[in-house]
KEBA-487323 format. One record per atom (N, C-alpha, C, CB): x negated, y negated, z. Coordinates in pm, whole numbers, always signed. Glycine has a CB too. Layout:
BEGIN
<site u="X" v="Y" w="Z"/>
...
***
This chain:
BEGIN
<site u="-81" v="+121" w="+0"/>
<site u="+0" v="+0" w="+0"/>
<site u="-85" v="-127" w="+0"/>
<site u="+92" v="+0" w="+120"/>
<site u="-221" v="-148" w="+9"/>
<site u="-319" v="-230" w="+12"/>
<site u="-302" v="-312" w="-115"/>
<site u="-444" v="-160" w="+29"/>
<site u="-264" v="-262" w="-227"/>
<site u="-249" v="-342" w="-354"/>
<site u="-163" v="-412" w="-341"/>
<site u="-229" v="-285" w="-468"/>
<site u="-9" v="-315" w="-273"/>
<site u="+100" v="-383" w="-299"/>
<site u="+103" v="-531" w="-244"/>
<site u="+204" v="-306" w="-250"/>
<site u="+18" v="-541" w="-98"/>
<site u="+37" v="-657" w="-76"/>
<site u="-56" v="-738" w="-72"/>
<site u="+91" v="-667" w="+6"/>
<site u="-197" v="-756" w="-219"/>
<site u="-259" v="-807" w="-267"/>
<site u="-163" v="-849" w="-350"/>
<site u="-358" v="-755" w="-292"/>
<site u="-71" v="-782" w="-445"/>
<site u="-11" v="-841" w="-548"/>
<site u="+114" v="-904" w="-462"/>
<site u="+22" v="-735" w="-674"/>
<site u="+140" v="-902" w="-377"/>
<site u="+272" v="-1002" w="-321"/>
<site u="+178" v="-1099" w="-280"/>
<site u="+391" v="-945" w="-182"/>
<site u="+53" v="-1118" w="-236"/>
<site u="-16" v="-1229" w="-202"/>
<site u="-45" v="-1337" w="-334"/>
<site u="-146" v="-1176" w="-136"/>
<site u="-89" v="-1235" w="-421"/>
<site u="-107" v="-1308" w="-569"/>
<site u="+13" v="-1393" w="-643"/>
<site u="-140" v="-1191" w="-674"/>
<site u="+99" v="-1318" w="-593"/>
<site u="+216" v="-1372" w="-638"/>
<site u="+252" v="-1542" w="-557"/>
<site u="+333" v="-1247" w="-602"/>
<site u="+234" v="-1506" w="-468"/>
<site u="+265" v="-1634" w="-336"/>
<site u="+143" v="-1742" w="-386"/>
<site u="+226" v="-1563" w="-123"/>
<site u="+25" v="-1687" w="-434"/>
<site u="-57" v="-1791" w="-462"/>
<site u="-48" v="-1876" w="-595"/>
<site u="-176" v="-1739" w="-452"/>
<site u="+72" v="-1800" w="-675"/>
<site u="+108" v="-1907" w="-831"/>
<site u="+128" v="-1989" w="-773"/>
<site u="+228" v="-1893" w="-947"/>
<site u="+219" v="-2042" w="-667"/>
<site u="+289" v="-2111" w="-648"/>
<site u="+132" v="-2299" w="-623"/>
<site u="+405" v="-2021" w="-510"/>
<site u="+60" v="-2251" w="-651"/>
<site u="-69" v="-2330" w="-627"/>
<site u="-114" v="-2390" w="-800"/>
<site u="-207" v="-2206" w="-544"/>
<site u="-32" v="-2308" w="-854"/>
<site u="-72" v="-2341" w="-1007"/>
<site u="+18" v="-2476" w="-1039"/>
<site u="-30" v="-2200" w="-1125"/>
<site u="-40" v="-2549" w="-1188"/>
<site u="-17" v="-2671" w="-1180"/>
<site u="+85" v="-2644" w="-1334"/>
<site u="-167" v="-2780" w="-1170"/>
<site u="+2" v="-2562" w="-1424"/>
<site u="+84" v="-2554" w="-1538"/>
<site u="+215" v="-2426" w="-1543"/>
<site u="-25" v="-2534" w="-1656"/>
<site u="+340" v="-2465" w="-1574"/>
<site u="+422" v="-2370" w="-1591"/>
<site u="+406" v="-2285" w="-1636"/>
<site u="+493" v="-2386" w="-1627"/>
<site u="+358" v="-2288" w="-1759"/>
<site u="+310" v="-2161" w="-1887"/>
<site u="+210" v="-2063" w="-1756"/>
<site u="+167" v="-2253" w="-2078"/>
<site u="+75" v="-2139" w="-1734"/>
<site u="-30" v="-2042" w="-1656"/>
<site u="+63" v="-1964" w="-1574"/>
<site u="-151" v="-2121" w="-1557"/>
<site u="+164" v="-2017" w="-1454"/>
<site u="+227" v="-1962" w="-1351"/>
<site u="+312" v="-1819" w="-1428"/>
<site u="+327" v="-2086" w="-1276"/>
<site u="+386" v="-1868" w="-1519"/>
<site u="+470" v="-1772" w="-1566"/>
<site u="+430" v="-1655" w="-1625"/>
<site u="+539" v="-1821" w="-1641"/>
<site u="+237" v="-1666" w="-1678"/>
<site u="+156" v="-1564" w="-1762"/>
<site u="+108" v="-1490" w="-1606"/>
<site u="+6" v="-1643" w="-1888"/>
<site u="+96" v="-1594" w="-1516"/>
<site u="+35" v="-1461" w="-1387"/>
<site u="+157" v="-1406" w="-1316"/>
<site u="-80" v="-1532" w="-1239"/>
<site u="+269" v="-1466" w="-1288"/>
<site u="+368" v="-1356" w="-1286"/>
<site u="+385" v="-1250" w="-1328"/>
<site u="+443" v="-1375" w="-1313"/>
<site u="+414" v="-1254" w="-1447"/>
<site u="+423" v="-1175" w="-1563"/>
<site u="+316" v="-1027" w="-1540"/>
<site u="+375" v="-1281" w="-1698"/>
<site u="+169" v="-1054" w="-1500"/>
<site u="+75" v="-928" w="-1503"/>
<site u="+89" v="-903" w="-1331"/>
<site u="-112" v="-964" w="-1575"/>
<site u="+119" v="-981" w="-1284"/>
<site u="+131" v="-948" w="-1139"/>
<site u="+269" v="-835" w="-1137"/>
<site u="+158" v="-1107" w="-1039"/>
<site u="+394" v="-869" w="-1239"/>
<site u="+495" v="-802" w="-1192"/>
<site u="+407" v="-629" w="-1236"/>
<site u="+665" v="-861" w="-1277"/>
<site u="+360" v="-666" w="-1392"/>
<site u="+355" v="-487" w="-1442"/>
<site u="+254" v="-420" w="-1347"/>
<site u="+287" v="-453" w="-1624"/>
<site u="+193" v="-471" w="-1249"/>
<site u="+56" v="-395" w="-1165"/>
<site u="+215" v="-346" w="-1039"/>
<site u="-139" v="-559" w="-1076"/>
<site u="+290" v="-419" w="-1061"/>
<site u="+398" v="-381" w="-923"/>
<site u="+507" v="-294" w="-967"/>
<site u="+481" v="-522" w="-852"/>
<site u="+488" v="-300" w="-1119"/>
<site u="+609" v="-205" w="-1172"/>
<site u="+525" v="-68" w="-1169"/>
<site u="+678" v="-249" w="-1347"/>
<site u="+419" v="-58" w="-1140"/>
<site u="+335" v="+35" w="-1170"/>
<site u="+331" v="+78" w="-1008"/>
<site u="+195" v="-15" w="-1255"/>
<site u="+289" v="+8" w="-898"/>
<site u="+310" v="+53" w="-743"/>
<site u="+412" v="+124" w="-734"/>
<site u="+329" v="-49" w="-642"/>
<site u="+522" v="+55" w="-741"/>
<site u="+675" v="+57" w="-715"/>
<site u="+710" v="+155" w="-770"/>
<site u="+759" v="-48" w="-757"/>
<site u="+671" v="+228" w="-921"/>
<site u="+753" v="+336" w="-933"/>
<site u="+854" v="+441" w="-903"/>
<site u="+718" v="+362" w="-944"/>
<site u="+806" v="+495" w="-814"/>
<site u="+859" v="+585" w="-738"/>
<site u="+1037" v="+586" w="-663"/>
<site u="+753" v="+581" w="-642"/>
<site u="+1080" v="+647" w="-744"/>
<site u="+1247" v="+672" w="-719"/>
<site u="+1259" v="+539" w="-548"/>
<site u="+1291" v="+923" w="-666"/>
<site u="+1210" v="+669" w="-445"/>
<site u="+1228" v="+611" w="-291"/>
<site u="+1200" v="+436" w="-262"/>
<site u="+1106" v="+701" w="-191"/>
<site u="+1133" v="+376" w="-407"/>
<site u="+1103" v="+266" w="-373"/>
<site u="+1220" v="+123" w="-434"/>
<site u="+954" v="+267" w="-420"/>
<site u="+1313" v="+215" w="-490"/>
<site u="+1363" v="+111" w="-544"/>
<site u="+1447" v="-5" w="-498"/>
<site u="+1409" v="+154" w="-617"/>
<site u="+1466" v="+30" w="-339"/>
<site u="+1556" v="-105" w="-277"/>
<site u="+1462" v="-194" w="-250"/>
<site u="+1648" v="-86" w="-135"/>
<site u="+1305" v="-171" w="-249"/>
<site u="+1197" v="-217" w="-265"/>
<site u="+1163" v="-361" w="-371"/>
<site u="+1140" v="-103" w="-299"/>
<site u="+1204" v="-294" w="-455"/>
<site u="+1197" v="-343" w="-630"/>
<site u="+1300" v="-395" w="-630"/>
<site u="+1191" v="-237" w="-760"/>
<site u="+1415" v="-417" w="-565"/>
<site u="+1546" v="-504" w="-616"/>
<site u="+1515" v="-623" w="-512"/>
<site u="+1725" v="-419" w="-594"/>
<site u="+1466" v="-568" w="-377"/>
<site u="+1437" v="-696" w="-247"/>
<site u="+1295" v="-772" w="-355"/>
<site u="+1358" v="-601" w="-22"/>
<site u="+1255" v="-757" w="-393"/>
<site u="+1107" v="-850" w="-452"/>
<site u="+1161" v="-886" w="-542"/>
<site u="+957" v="-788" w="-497"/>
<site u="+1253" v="-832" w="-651"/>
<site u="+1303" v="-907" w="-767"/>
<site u="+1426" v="-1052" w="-716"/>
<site u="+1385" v="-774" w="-873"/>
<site u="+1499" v="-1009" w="-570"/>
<site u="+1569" v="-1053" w="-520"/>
<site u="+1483" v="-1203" w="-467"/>
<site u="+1624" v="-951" w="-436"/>
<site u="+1383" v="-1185" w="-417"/>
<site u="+1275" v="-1293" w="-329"/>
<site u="+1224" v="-1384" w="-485"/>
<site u="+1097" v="-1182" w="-220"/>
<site u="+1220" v="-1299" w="-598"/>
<site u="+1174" v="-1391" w="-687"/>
<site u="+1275" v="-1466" w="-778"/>
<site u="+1083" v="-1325" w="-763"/>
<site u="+1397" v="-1432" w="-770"/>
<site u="+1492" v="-1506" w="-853"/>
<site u="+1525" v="-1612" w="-767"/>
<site u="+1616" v="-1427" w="-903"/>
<site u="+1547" v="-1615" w="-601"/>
<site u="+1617" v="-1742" w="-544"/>
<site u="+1480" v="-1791" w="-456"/>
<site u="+1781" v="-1707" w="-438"/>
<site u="+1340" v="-1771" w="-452"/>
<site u="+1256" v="-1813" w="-344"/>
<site u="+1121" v="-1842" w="-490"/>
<site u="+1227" v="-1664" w="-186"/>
<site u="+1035" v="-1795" w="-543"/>
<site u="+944" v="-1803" w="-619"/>
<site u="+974" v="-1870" w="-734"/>
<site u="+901" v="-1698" w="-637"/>
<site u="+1065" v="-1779" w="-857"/>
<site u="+1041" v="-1860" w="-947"/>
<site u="+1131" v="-2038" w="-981"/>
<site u="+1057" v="-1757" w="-1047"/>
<site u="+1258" v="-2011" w="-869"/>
<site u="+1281" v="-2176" w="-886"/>
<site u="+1186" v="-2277" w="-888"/>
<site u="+1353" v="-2226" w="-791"/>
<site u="+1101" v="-2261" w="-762"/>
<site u="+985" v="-2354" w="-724"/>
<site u="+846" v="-2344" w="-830"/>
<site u="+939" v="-2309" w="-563"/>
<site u="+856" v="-2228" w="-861"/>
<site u="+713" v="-2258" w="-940"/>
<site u="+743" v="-2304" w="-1079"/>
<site u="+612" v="-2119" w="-955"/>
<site u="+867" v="-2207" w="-1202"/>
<site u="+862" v="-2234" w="-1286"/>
<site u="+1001" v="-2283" w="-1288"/>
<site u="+808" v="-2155" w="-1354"/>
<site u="+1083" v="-2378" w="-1256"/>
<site u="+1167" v="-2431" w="-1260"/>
<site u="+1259" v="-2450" w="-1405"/>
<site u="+1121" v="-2520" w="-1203"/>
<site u="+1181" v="-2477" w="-1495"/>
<site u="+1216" v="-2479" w="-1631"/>
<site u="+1290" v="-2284" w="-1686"/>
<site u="+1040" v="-2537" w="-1717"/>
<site u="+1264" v="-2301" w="-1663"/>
<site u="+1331" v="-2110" w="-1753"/>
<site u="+1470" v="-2121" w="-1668"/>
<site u="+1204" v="-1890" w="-1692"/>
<site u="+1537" v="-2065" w="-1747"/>
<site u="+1689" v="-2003" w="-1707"/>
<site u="+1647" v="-1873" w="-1628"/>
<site u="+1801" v="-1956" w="-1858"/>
<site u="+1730" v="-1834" w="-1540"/>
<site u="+1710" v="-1722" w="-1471"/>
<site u="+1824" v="-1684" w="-1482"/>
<site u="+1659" v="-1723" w="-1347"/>
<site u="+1844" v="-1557" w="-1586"/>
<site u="+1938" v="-1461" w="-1578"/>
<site u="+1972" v="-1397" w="-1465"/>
<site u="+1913" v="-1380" w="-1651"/>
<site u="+2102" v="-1259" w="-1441"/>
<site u="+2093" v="-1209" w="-1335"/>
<site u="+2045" v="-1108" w="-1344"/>
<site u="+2179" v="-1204" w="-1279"/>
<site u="+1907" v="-1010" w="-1273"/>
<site u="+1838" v="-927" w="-1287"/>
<site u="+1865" v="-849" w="-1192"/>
<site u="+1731" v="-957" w="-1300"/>
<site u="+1834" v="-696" w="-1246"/>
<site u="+1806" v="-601" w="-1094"/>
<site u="+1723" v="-591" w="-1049"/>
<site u="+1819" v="-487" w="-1077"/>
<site u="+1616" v="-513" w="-1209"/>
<site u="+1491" v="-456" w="-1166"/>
<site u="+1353" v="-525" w="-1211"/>
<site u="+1492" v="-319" w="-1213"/>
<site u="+1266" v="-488" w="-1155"/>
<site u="+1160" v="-562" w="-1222"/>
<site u="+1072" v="-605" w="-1376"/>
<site u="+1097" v="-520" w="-1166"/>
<site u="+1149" v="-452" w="-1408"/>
<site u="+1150" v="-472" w="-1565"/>
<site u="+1177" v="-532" w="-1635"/>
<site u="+1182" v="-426" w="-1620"/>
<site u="+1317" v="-607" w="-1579"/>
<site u="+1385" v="-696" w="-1626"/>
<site u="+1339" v="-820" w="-1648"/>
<site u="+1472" v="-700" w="-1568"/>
<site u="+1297" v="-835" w="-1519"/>
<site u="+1235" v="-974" w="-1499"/>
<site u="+1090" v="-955" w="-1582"/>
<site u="+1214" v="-1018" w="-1319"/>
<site u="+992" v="-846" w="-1606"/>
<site u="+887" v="-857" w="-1689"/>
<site u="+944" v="-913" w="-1815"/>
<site u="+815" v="-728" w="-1706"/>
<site u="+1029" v="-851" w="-1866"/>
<site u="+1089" v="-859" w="-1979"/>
<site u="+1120" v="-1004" w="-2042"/>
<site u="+1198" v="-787" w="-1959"/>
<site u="+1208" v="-1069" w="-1950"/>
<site u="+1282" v="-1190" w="-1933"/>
<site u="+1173" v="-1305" w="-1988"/>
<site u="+1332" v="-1209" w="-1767"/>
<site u="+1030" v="-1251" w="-1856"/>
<site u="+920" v="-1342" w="-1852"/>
<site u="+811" v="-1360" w="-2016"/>
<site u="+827" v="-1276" w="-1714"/>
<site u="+866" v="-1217" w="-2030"/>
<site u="+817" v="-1232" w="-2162"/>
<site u="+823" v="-1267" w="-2276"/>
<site u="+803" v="-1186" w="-2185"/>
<site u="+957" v="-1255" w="-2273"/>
<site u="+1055" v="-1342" w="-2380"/>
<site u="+1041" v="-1509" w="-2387"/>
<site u="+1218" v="-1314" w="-2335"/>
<site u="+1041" v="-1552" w="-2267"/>
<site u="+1000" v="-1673" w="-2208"/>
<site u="+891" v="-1730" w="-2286"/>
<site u="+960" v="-1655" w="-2070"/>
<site u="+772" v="-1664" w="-2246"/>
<site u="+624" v="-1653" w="-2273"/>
<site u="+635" v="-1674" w="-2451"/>
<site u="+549" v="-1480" w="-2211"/>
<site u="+684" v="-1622" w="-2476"/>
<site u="+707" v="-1600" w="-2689"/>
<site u="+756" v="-1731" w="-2748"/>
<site u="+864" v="-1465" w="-2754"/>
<site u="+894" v="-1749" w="-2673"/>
<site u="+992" v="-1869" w="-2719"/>
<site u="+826" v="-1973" w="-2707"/>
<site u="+1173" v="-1918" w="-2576"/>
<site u="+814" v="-1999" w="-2552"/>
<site u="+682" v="-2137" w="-2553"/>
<site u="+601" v="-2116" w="-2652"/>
<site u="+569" v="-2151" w="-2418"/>
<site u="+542" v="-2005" w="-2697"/>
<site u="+421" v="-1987" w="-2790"/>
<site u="+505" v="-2002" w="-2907"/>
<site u="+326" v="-1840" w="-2782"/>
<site u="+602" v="-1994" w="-2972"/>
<site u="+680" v="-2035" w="-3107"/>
<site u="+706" v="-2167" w="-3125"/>
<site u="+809" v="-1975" w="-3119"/>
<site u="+769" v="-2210" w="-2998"/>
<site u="+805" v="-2385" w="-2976"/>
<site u="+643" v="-2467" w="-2986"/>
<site u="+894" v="-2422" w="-2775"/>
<site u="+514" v="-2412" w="-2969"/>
<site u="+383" v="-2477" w="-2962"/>
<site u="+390" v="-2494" w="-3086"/>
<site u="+258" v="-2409" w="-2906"/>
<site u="+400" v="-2353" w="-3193"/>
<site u="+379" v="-2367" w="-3270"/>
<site u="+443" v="-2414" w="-3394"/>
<site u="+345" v="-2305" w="-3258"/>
<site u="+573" v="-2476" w="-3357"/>
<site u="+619" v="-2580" w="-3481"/>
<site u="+624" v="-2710" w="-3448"/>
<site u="+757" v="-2557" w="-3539"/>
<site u="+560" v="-2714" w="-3296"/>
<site u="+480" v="-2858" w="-3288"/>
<site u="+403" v="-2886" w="-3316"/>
<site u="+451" v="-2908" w="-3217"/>
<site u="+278" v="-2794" w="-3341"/>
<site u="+123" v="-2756" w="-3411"/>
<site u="+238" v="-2838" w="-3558"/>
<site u="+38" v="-2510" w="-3421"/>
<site u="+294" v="-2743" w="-3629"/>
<site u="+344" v="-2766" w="-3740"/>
<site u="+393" v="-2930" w="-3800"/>
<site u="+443" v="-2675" w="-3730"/>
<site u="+464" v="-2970" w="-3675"/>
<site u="+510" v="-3082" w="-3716"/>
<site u="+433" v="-3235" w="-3700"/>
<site u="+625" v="-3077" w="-3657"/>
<site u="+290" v="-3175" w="-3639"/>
<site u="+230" v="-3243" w="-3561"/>
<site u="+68" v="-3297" w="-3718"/>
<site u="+196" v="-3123" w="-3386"/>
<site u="+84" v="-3158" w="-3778"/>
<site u="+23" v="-3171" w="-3882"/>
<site u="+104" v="-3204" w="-4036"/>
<site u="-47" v="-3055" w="-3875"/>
<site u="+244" v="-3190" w="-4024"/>
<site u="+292" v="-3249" w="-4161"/>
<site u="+285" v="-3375" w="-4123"/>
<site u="+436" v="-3210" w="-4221"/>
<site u="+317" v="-3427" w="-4023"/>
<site u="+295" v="-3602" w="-3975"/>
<site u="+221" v="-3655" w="-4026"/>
<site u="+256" v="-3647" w="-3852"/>
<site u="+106" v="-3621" w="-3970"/>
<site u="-64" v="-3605" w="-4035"/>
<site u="-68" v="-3614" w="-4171"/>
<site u="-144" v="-3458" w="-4006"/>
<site u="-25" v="-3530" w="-4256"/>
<site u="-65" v="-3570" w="-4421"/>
<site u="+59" v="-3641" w="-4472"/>
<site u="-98" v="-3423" w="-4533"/>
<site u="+149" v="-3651" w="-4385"/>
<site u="+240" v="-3775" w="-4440"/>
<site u="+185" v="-3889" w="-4430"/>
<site u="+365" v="-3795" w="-4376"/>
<site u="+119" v="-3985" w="-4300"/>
<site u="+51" v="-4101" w="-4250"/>
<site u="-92" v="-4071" w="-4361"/>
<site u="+24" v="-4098" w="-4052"/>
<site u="-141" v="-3962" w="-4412"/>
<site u="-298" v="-3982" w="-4485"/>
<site u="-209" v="-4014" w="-4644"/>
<site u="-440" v="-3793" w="-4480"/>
<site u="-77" v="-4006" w="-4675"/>
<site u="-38" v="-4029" w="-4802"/>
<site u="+21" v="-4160" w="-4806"/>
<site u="+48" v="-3928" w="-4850"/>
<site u="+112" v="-4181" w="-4692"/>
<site u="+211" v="-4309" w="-4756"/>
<site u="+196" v="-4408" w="-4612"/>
<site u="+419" v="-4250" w="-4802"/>
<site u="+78" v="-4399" w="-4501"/>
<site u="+84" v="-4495" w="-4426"/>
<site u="+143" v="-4446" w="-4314"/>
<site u="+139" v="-4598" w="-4480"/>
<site u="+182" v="-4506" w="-4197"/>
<site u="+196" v="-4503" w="-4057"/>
<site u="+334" v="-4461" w="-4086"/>
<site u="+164" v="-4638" w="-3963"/>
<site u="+430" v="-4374" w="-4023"/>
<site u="+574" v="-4371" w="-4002"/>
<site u="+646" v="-4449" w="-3929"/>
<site u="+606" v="-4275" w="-3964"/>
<site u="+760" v="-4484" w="-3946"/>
<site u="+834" v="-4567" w="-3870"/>
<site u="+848" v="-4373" w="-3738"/>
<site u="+1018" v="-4668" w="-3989"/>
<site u="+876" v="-4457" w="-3625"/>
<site u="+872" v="-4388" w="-3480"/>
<site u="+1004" v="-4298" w="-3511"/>
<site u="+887" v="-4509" w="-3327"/>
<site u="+1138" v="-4371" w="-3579"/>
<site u="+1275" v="-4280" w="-3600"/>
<site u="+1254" v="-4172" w="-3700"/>
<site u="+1405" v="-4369" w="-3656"/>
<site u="+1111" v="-4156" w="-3826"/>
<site u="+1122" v="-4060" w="-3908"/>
<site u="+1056" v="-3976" w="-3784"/>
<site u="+1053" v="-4074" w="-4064"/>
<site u="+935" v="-4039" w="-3710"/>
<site u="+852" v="-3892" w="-3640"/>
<site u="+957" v="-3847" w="-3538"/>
<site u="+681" v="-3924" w="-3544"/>
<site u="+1024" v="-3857" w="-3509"/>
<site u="+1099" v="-3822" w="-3405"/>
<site u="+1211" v="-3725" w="-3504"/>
<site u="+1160" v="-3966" w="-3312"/>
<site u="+1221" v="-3760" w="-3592"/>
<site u="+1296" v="-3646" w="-3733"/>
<site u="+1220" v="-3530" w="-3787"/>
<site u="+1319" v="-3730" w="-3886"/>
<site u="+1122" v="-3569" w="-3756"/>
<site u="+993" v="-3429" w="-3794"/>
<site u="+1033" v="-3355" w="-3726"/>
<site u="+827" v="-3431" w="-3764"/>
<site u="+1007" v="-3403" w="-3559"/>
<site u="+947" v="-3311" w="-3447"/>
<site u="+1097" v="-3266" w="-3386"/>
<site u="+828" v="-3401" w="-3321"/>
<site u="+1206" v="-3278" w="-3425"/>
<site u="+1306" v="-3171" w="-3460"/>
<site u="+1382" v="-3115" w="-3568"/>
<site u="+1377" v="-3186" w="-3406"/>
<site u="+1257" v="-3088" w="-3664"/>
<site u="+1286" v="-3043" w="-3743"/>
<site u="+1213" v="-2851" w="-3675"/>
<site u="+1234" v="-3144" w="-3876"/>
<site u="+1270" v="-2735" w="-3752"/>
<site u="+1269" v="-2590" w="-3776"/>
<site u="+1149" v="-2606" w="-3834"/>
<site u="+1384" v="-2514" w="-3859"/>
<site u="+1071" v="-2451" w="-3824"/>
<site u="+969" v="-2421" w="-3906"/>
<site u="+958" v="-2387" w="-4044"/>
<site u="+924" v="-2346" w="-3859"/>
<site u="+1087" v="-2374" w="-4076"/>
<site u="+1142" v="-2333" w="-4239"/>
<site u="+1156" v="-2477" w="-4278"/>
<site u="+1311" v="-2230" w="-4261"/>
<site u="+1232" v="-2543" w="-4223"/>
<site u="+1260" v="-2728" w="-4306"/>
<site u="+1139" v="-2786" w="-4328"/>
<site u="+1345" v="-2864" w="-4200"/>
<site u="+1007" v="-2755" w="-4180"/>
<site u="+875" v="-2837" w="-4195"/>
<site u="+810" v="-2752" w="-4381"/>
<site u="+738" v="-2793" w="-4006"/>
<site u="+815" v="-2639" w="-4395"/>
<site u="+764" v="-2558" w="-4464"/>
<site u="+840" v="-2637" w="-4598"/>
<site u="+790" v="-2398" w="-4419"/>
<site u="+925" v="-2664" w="-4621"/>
<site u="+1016" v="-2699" w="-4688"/>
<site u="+1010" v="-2842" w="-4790"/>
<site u="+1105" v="-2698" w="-4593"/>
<site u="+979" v="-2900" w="-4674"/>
<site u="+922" v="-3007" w="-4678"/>
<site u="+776" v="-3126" w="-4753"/>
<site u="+925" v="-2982" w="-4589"/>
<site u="+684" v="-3005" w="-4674"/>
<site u="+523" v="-3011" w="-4746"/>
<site u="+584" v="-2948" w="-4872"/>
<site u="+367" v="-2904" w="-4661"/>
<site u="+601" v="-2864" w="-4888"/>
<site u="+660" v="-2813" w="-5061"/>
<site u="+696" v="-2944" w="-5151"/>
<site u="+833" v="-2707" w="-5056"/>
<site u="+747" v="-3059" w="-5071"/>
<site u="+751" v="-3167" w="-5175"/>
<site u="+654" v="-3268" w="-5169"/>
<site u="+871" v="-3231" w="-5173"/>
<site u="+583" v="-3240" w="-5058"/>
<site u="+470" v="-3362" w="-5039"/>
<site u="+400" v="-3422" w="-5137"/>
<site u="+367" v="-3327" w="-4965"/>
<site u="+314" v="-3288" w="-5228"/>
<site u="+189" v="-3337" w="-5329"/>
<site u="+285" v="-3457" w="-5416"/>
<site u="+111" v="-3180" w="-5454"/>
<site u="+439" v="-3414" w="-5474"/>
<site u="+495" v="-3406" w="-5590"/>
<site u="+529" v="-3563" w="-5533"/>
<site u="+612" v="-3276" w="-5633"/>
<site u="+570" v="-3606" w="-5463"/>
<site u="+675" v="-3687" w="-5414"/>
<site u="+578" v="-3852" w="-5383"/>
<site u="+755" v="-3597" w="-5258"/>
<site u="+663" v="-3921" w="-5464"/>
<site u="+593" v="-4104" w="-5478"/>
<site u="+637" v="-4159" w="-5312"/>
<site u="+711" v="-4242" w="-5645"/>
<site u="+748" v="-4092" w="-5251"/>
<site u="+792" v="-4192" w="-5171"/>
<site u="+797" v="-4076" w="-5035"/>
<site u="+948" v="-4278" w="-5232"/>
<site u="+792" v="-4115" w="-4903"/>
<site u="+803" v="-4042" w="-4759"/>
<site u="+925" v="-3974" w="-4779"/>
<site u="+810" v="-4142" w="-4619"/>
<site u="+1053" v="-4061" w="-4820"/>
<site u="+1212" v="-4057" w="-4854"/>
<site u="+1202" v="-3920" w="-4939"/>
<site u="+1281" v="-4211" w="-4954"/>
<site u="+1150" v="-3878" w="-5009"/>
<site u="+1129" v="-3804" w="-5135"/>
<site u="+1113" v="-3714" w="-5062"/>
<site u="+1029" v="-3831" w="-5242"/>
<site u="+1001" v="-3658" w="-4952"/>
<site u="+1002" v="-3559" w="-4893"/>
<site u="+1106" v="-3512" w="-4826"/>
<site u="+925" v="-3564" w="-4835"/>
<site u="+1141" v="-3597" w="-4723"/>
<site u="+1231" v="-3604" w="-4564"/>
<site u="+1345" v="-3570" w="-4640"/>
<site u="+1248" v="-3772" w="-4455"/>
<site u="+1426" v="-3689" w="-4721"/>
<site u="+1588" v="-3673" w="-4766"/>
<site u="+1633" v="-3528" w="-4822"/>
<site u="+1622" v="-3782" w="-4893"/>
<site u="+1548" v="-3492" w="-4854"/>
<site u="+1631" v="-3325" w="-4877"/>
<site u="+1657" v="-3241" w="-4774"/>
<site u="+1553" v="-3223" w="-4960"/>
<site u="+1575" v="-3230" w="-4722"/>
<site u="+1593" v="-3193" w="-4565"/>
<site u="+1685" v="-3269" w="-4469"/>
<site u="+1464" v="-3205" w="-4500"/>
<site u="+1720" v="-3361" w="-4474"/>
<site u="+1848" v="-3414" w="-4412"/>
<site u="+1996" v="-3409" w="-4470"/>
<site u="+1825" v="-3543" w="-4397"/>
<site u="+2001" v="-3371" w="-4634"/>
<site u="+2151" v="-3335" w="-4674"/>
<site u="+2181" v="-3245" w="-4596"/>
<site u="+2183" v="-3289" w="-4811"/>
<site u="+2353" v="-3271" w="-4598"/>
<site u="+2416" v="-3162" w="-4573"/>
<site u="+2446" v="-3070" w="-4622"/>
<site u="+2481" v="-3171" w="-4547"/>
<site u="+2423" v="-2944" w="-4567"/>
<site u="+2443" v="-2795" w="-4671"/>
<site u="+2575" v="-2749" w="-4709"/>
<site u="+2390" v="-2660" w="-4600"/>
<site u="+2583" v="-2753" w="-4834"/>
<site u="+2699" v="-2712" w="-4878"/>
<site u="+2706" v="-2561" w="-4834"/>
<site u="+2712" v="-2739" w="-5027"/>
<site u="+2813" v="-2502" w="-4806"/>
<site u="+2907" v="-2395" w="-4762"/>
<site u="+2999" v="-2339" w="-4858"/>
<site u="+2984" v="-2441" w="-4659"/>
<site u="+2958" v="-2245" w="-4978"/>
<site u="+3045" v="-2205" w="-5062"/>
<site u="+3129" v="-2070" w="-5000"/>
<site u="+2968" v="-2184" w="-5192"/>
<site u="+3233" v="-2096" w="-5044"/>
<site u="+3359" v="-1973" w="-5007"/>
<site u="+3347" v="-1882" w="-5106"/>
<site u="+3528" v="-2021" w="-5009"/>
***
């Protein structure tokens, strides 16, 4: 049981971390070293009391941002955390995305007005993609952006 309550200590010590993402990635390996203790049939009111301590005591306070479904087991919550973990690394990356069509928009036609960048950076990773597709071709910023802002027709 010496691990087990190294990893409930480890756990108690996220709460010292500053970035959400870091907290939620050491959760995350802290839970599978406990899904791995815990195994054992006899332990499972075990595994629902720690999943129980981490839905209303740990993760409000540390990672506040995530929705917390209602969970039983710890799997769940690995699971949950991981899903979590994906969405942030997808959402980085069509900010990476939008962060660099900006970029060769301002090296082609000059500084953006603040209301187009703020039209980028909710734009999808398919519209940004969409988009640069008209960049080389296109005399005007308008030329790029305006297609991407019609409305999609809906044929019956």
């Amino acid at each position: 049981m010496k691990n087990f309550v190294a990893a409930i200590i480890r756990l108690e010590n996220t709460r010292t971390r500053d970035n959400e993402k870091e907290v939620a990635l050491a959760i995350k390996e802290i839970l599978v070293l406990l899904m791995d203790l815990l195994k054992d049939c006899e332990l499972a009111p075990l595994r629902r009391d720690i999943v129980t301590w981490l839905l209303r005591v740990l993760l409000p306070k540390n990672v506040p941002n995530i929705p917390i479904p209602y969970i039983v087991e710890l799997q769940e919550m690995n699971t949950m955390l991981y899903e979590t973990i994906q969405n942030w690394y997808k959402d980085a990356e069509v900010r990476g995305e939008a962060k660099m069509f900006v970029n060769l928009l301002e090296t082609k036609f000059g500084v953006l007005p603040a209301s187009m960048r703020t039209t980028i950076d909710n734009f999808d990773s398919e519209t940004l993609l969409k988009c640069s597709q008209q960049l080389f071709t296109a005399k005007t910023v308008q030329e790029v952006i305006e297609p991407s802002l019609s409305p999609k027709v809906i044929s019956t």
